[in-house]
Backbone as a printed PyTorch tensor [residue, N CA C, xyz], in Angstrom:
tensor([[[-56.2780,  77.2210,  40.7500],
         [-55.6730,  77.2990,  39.4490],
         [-54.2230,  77.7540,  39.5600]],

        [[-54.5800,  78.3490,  40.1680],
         [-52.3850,  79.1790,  40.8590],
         [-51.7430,  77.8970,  41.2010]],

        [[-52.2070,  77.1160,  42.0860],
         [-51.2500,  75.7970,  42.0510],
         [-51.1210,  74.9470,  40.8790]],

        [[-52.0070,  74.8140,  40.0430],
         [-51.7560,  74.4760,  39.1230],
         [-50.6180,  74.5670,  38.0850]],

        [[-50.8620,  76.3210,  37.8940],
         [-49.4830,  76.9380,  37.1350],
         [-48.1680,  77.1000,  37.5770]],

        [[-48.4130,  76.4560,  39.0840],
         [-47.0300,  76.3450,  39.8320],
         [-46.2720,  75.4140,  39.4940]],

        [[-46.9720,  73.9610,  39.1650],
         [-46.9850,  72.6320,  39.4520],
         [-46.4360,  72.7390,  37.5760]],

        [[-46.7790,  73.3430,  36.9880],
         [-46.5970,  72.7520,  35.2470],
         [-45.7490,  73.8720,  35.4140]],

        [[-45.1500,  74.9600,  35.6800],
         [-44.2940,  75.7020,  35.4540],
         [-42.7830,  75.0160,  35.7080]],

        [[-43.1080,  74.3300,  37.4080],
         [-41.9570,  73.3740,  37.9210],
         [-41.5190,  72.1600,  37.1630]],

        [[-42.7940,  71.7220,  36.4040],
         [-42.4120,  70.2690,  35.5120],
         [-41.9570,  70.6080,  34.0470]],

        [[-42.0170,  71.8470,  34.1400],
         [-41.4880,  72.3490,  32.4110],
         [-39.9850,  72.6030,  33.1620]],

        [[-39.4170,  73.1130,  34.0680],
         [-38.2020,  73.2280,  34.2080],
         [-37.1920,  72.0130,  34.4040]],

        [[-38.0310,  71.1860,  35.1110],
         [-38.1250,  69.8430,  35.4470],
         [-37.4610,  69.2260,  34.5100]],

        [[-38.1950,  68.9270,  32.9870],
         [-38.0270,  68.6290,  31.9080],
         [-37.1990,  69.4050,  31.0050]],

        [[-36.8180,  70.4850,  30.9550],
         [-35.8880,  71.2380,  30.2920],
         [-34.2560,  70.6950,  30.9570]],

        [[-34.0820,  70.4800,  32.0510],
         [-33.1360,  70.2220,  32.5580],
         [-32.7820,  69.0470,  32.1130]],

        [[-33.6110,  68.0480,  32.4560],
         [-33.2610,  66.8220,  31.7830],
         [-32.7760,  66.6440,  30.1730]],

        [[-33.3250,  67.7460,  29.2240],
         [-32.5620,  67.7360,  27.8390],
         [-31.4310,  68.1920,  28.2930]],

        [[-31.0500,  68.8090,  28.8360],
         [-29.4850,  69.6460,  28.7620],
         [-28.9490,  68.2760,  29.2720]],

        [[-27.9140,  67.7550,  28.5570],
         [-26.3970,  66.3990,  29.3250],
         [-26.0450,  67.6440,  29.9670]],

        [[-25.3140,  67.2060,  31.0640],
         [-23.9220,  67.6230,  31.4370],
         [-22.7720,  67.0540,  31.1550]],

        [[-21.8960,  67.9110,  31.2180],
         [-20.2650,  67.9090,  30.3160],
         [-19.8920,  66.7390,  31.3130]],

        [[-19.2620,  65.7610,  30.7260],
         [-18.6100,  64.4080,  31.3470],
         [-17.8910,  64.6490,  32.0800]],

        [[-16.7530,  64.8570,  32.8830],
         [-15.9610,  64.8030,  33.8630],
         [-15.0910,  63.9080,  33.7250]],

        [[-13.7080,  64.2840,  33.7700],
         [-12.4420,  63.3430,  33.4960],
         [-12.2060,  63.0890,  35.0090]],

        [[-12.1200,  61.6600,  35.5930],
         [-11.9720,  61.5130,  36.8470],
         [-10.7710,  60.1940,  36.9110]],

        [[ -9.4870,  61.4860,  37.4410],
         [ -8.1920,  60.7280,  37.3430],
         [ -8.3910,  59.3340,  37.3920]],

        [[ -7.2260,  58.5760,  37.3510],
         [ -7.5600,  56.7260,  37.5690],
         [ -6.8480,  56.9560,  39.4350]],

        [[ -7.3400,  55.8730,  39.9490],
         [ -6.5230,  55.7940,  41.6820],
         [ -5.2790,  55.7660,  41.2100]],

        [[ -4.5740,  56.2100,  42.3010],
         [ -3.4110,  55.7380,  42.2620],
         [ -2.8290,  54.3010,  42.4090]],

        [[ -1.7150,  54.1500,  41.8430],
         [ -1.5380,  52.2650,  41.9820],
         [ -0.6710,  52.3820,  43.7890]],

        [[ -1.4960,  51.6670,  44.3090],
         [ -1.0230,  51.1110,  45.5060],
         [  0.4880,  50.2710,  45.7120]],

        [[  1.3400,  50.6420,  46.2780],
         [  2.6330,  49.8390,  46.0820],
         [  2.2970,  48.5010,  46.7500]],

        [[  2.6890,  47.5650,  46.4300],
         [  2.4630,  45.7270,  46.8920],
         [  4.3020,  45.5240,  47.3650]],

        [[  4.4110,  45.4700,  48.5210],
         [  5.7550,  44.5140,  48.7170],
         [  5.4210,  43.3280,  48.6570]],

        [[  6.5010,  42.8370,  47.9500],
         [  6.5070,  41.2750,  46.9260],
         [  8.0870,  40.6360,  47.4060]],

        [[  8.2990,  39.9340,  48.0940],
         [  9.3950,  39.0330,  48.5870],
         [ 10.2550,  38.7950,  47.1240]],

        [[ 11.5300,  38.7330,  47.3470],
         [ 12.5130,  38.4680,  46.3560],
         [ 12.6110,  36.7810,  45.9220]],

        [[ 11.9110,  36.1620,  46.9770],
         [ 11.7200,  34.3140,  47.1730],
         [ 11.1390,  34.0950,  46.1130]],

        [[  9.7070,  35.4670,  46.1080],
         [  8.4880,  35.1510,  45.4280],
         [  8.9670,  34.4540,  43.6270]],

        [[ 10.3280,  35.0050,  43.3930],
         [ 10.4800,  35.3600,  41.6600],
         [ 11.3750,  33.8580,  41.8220]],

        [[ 11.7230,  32.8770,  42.6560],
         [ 11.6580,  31.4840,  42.4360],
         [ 13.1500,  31.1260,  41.9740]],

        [[ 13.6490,  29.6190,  41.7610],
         [ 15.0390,  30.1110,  41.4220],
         [ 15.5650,  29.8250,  42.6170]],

        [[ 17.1670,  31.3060,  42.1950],
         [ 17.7590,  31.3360,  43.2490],
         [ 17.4200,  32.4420,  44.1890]],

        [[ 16.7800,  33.2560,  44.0030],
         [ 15.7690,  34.4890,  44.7870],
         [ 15.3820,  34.2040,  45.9380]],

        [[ 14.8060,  32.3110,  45.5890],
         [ 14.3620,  32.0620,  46.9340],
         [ 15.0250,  31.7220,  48.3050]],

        [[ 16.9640,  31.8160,  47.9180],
         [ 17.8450,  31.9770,  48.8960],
         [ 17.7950,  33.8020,  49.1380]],

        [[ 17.1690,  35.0230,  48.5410],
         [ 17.4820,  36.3470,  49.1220],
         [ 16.5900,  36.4680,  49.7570]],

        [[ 16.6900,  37.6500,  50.2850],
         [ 15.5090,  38.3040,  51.2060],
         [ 16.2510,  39.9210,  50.5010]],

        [[ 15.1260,  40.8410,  50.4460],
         [ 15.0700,  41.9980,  50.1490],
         [ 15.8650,  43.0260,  51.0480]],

        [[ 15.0940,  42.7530,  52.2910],
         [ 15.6540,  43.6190,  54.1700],
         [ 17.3270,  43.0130,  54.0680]],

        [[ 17.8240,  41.5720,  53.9270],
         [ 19.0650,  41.0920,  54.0880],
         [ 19.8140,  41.7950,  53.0650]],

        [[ 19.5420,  41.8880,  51.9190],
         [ 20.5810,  42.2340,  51.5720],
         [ 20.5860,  43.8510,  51.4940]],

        [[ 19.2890,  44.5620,  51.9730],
         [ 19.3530,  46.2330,  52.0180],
         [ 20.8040,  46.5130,  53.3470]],

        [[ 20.7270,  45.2520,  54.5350],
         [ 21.4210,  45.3800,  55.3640],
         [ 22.9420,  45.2550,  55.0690]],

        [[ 22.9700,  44.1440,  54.2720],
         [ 24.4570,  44.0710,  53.8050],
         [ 24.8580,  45.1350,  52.6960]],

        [[ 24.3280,  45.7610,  51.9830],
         [ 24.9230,  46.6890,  50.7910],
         [ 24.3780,  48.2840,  51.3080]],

        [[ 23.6110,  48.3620,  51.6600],
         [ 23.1540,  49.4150,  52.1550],
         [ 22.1280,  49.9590,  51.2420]],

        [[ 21.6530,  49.3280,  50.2690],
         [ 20.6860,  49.5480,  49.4450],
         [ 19.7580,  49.0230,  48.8780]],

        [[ 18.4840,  49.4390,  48.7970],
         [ 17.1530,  49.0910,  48.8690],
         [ 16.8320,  48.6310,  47.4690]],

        [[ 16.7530,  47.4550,  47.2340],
         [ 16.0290,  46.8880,  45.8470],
         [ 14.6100,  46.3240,  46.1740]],

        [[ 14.3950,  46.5090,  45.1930],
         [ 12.6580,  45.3920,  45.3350],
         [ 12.2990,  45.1880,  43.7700]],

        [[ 13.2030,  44.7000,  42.8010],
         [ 12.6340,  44.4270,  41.7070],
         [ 13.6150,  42.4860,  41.6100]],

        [[ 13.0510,  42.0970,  41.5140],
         [ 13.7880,  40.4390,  41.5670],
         [ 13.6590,  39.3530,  40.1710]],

        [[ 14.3490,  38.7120,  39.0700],
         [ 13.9070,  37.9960,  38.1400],
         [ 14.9540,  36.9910,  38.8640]],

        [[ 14.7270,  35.9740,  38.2570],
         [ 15.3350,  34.5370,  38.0300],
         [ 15.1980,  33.5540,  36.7550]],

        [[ 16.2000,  32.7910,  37.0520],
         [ 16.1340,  32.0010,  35.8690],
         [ 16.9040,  30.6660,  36.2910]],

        [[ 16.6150,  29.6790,  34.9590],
         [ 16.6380,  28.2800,  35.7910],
         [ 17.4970,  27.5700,  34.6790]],

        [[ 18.3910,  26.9260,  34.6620],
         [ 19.1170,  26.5760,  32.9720],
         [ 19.6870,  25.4560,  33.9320]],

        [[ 19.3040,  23.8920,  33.5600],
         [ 20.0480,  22.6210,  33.8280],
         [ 20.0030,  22.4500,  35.2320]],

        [[ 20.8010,  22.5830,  35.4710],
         [ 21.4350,  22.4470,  37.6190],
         [ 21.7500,  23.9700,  37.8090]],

        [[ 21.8050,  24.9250,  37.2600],
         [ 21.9430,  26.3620,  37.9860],
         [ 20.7760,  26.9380,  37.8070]],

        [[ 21.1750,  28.0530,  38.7380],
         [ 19.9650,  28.7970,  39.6070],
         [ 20.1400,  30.1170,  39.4550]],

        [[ 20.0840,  31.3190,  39.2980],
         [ 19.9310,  32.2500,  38.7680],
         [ 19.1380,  33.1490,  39.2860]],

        [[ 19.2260,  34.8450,  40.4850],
         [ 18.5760,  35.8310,  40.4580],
         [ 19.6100,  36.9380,  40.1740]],

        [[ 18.5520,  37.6420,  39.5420],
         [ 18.8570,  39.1530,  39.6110],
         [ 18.1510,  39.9770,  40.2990]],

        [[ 18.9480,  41.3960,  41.2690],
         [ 18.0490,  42.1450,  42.1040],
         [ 18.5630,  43.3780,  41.5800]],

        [[ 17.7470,  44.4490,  41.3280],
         [ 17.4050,  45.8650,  40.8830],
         [ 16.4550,  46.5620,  41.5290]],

        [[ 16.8530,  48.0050,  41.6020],
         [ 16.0110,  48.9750,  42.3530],
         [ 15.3090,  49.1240,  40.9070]],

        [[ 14.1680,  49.6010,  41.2270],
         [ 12.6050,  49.8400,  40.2010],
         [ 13.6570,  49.9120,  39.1750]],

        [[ 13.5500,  51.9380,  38.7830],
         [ 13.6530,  51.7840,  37.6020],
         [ 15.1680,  51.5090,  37.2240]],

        [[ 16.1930,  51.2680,  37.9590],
         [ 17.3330,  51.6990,  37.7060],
         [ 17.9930,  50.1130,  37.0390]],

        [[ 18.9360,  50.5360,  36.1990],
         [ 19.6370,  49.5090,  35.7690],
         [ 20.8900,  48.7870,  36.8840]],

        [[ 21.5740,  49.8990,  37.5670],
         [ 22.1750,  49.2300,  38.0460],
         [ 22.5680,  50.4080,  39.5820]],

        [[ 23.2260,  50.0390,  40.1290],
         [ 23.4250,  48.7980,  40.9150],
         [ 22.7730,  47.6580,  40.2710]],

        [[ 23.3800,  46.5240,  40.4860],
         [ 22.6500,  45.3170,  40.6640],
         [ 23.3200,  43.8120,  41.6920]],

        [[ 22.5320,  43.4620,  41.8780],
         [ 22.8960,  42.0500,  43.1000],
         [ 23.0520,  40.6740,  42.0380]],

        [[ 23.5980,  40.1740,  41.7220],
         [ 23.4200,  38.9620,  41.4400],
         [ 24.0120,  37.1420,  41.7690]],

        [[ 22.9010,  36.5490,  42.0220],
         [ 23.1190,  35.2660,  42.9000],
         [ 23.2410,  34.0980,  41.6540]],

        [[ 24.2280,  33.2220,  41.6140],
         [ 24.1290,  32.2270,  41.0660],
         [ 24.3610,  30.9840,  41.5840]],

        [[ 23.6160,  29.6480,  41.3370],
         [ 23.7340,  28.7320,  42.2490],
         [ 23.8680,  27.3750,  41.3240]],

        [[ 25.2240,  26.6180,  41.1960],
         [ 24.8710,  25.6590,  40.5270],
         [ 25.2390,  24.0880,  41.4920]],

        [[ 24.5110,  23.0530,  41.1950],
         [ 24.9240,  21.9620,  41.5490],
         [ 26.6510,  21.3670,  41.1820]],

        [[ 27.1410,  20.9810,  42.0830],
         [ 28.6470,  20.6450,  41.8280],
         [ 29.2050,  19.0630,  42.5430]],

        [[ 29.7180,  18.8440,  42.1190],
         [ 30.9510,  17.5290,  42.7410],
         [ 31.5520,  17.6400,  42.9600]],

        [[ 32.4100,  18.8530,  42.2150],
         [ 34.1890,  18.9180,  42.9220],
         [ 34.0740,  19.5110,  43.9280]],

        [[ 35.7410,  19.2130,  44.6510],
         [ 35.9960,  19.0940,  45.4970],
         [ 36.7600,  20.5950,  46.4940]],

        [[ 37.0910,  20.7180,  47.3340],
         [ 38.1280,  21.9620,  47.3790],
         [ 39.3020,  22.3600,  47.0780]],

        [[ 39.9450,  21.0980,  46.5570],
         [ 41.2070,  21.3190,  45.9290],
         [ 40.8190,  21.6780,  44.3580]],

        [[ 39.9110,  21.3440,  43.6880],
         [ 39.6800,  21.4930,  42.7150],
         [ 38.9350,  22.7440,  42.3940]],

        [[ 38.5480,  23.0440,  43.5230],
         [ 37.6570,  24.3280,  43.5880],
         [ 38.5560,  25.3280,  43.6730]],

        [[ 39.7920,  25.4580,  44.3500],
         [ 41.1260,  26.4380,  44.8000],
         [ 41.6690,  26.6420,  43.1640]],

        [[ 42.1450,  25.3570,  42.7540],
         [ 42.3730,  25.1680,  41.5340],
         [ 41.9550,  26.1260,  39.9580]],

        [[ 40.2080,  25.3240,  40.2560],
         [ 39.7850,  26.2110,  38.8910],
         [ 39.1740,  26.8360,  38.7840]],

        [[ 38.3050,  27.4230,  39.7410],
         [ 37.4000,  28.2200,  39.8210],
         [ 37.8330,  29.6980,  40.8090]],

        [[ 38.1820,  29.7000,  41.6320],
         [ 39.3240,  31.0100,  42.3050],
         [ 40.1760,  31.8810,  41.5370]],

        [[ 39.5460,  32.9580,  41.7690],
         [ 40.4430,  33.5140,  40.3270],
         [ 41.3980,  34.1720,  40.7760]],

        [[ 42.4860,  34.7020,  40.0910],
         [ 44.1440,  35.1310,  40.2440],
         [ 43.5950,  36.2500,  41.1400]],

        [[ 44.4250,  36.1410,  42.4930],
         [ 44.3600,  37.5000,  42.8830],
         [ 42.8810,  37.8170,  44.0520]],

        [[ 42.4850,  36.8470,  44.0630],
         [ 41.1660,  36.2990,  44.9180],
         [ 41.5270,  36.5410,  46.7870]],

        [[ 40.9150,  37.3730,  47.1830],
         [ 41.1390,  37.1020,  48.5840],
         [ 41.0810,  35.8410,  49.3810]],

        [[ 41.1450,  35.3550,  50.1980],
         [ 40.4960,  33.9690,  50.8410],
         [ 39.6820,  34.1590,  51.7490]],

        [[ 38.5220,  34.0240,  51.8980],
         [ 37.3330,  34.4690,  52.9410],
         [ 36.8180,  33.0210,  54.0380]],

        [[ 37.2530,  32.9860,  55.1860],
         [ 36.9970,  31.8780,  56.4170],
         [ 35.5440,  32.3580,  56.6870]],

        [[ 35.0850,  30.9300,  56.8600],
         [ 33.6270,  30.6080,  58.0200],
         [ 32.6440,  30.5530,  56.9540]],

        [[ 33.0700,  30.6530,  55.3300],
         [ 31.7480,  30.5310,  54.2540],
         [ 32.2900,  29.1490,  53.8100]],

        [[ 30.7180,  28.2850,  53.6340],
         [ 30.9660,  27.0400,  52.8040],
         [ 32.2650,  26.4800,  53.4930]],

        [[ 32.7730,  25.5220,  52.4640],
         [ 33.7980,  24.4680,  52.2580],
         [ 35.0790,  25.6200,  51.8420]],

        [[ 35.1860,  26.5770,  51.1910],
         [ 36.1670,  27.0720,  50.9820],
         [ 35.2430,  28.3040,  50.1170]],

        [[ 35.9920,  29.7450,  50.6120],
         [ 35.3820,  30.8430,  49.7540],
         [ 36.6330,  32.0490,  49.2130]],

        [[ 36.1950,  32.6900,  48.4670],
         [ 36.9430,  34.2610,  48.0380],
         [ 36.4840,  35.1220,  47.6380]],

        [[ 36.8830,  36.1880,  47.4730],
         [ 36.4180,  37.8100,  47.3180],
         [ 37.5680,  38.4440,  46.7510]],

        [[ 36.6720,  39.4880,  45.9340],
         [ 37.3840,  39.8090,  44.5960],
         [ 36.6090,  41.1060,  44.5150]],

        [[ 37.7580,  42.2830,  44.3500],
         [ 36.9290,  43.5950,  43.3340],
         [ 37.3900,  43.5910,  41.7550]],

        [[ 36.7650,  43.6600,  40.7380],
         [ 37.4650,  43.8710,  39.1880],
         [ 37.0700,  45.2170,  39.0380]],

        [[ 37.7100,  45.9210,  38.0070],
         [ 37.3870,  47.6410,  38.0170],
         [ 36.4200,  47.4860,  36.7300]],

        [[ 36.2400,  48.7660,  36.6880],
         [ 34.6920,  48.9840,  36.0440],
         [ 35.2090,  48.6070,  34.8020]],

        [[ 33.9600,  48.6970,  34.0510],
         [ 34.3080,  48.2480,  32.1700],
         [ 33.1770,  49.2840,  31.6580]],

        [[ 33.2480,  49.0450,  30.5880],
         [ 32.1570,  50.3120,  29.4320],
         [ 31.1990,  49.9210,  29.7510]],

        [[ 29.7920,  51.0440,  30.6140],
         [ 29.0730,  50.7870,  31.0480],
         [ 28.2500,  50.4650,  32.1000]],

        [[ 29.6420,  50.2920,  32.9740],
         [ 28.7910,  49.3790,  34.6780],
         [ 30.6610,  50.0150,  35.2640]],

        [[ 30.5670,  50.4100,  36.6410],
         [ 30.9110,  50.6880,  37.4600],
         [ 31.8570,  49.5450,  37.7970]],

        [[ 32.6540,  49.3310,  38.9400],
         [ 33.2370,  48.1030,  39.5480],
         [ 32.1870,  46.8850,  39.9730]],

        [[ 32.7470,  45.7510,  40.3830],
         [ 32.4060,  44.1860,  40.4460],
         [ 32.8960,  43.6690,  41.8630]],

        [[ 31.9880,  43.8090,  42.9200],
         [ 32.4650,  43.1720,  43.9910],
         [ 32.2490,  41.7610,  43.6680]],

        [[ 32.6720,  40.5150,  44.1890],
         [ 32.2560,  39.2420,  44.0500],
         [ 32.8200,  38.8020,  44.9750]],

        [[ 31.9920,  37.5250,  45.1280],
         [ 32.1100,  36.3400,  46.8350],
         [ 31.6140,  34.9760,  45.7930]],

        [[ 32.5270,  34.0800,  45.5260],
         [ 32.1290,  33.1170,  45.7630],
         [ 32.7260,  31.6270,  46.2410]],

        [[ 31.8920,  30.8900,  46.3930],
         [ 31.9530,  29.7690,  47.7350],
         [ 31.7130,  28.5710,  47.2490]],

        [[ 32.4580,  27.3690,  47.6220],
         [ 31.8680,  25.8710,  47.3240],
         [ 31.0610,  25.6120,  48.2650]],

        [[ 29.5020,  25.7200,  48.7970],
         [ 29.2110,  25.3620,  49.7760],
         [ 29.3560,  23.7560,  50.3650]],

        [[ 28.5450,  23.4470,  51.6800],
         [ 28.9900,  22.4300,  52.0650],
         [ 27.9800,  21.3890,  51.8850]],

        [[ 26.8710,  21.8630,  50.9750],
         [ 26.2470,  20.5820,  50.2790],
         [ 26.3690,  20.4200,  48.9910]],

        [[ 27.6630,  20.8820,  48.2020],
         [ 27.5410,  20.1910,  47.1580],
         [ 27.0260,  21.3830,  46.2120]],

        [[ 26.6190,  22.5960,  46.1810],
         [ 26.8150,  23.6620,  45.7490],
         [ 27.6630,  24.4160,  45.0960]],

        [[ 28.1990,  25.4160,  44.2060],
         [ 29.0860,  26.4900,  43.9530],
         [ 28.1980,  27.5820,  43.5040]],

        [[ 28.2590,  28.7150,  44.1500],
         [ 28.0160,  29.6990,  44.1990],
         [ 28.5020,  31.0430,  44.1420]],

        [[ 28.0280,  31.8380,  43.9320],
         [ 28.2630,  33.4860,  43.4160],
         [ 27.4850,  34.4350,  43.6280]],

        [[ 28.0910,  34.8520,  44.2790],
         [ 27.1010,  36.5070,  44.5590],
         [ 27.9460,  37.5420,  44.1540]],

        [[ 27.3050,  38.6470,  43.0010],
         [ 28.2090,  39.6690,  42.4640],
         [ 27.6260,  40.7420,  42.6680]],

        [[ 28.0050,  42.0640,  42.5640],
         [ 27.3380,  43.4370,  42.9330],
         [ 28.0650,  43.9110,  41.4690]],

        [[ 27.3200,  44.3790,  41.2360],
         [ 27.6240,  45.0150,  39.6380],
         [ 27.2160,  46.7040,  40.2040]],

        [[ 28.5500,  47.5730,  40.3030],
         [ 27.9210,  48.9940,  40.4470],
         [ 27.7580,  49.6880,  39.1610]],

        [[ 27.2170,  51.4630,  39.5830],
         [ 26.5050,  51.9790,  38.7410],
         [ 27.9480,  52.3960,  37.8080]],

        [[ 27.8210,  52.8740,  36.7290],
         [ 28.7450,  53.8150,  35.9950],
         [ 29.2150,  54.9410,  36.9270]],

        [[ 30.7030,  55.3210,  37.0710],
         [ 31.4320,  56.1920,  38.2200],
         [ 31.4610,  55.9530,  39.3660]],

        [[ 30.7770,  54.5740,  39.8730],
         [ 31.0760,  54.3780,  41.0600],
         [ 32.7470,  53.9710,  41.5020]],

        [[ 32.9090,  54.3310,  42.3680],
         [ 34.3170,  54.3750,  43.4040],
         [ 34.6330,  53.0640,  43.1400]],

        [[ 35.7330,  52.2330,  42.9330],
         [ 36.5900,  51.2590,  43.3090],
         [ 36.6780,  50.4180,  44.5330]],

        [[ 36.8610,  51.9070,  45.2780],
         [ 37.2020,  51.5530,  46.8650],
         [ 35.8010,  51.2340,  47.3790]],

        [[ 34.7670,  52.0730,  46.9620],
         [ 33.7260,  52.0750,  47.6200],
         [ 32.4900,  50.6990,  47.6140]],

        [[ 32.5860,  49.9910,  46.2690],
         [ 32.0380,  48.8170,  46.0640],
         [ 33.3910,  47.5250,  46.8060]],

        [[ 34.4340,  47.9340,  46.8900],
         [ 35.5140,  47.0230,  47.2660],
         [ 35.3960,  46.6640,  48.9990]],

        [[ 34.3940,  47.8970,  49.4690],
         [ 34.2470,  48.0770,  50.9910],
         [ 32.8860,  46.9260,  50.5010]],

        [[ 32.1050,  47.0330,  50.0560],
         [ 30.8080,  45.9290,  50.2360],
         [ 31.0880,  44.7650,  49.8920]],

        [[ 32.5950,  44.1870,  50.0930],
         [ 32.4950,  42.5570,  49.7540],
         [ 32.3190,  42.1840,  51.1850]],

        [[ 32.6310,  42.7520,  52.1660],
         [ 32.5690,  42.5470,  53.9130],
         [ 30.8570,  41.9480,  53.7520]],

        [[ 30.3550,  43.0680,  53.5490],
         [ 28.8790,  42.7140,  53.6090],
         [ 28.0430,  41.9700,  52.6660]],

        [[ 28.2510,  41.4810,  51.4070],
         [ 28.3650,  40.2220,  50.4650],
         [ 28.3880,  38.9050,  51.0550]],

        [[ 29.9130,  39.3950,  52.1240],
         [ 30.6540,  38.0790,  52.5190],
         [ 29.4910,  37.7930,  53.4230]],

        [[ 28.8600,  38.4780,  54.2090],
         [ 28.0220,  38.3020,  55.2630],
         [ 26.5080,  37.8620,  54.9710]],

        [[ 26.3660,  37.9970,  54.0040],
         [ 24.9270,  38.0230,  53.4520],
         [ 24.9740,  36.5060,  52.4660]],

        [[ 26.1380,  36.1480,  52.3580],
         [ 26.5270,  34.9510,  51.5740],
         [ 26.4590,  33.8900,  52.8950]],

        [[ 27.1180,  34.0890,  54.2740],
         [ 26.4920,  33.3320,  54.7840],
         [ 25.5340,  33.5040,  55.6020]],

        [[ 24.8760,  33.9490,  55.2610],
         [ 23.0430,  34.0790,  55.8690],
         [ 22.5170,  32.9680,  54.8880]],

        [[ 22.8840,  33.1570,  53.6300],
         [ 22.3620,  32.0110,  52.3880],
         [ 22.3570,  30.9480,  52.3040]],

        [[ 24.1450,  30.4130,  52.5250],
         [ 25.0620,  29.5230,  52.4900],
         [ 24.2530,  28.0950,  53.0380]],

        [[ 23.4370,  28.1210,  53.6270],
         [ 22.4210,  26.9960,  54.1020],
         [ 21.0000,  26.8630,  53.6380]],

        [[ 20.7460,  27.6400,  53.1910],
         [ 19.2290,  27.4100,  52.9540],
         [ 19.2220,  26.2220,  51.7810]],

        [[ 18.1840,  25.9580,  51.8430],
         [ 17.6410,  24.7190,  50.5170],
         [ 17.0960,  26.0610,  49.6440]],

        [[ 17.8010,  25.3040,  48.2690],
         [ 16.7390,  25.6850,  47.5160],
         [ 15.5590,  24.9970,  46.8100]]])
C-alpha cells in the first residue's frame, strides 16, 4: 500500500506541474550573417567594377552598388553601407564621335590630359558645393566606341588636395575597365 501512496503522490505532482505554463522566453532573432555580393551582381555599368579594384585604387571599402540603364547609357553607383558619401560613380554611354570631337566638346576647360586610357582621356578636380565635398573625375572616349566617366564625389569637408591625389588611382582603375564588355 506504501507504494501505492508513493506512486499517486508522484502523479499528483506530476499533474500539478503540468497546470502551471511556464513564462515564454524572449529568444533574440540570429544575427544577420553578412553575404559579400559582387558590384557586377547590380548589372549595368557595375558589371565593369569590382569592389577589391576599386578599394585598391581609392583606398576605400564600398560594398553597396545600384545601377541604372536609360537608352545607350549605363549607369553605377558605389557607397559604403550606411554612408551617403563618399561615392564612386561610373557612367557608360554608346558614342560615334570621334577624338577631335571628343577634345572639342566633351573635355572640360581646364582638364588635365591623361595618356595610355582609351582613344583620348582627362582628369579634373571641381571644389566642393553645398553638401558633398570635392569631385575627382576621369573621363575617356574608349576605343570601342564608348564615352565614359568615372567620378568620386567626396564627403562634406573633405580636402581638395586630398580627393585631387585620387584621380592617379581613378586614372588606374579606369584602365582596368577601359576593356571589358559590357
Amino acid at each position: 500500500m506504501r507504494g501505492r501512496i508513493v506512486v499517486a503522490g508522484l502523479a499528483g505532482l506530476l499533474m500539478g506541474g503540468c497546470a502551471d505554463e511556464a513564462e515564454p522566453v524572449a529568444v533574440p532573432p540570429p544575427a544577420p550573417i553578412p553575404v559579400e555580393v559582387a558590384a557586377a551582381s547590380s548589372g549595368g555599368a557595375c558589371r565593369l567594377l569590382d569592389f577589391t579594384l576599386i578599394e585598391q585604387a581609392t583606398k576605400t571599402r564600398f560594398d553597396v552598388a545600384a545601377a541604372s540603364e536609360r537608352d545607350d547609357t549605363h549607369t553605377c553607383v558605389v557607397r559604403a553601407g550606411g554612408a551617403t558619401l563618399p561615392e564612386l560613380t561610373l557612367s557608360v554611354s554608346e558614342t560615334t564621335i570621334d577624338k577631335t570631337t571628343f577634345a572639342a566638346d566633351v573635355v572640360p576647360d581646364k582638364a588635365a590630359k591623361v595618356t595610355g586610357l582609351g582613344q583620348q582621356a582627362y582628369r579634373r578636380t571641381t571644389a566642393a558645393a553645398s553638401g558633398r565635398g570635392p569631385v575627382a573625375e576621369v573621363g575617356w572616349l574608349a576605343t570601342d566606341g564608348r564615352l565614359a566617366t568615372l567620378s568620386w564625389t567626396g564627403a562634406r569637408g573633405s580636402e581638395r588636395a586630398a580627393v585631387e591625389d585620387l584621380t592617379g588611382g581613378l586614372v588606374a582603375l579606369a584602365k582596368k575597365m577601359d576593356t571589358r564588355a559590357l
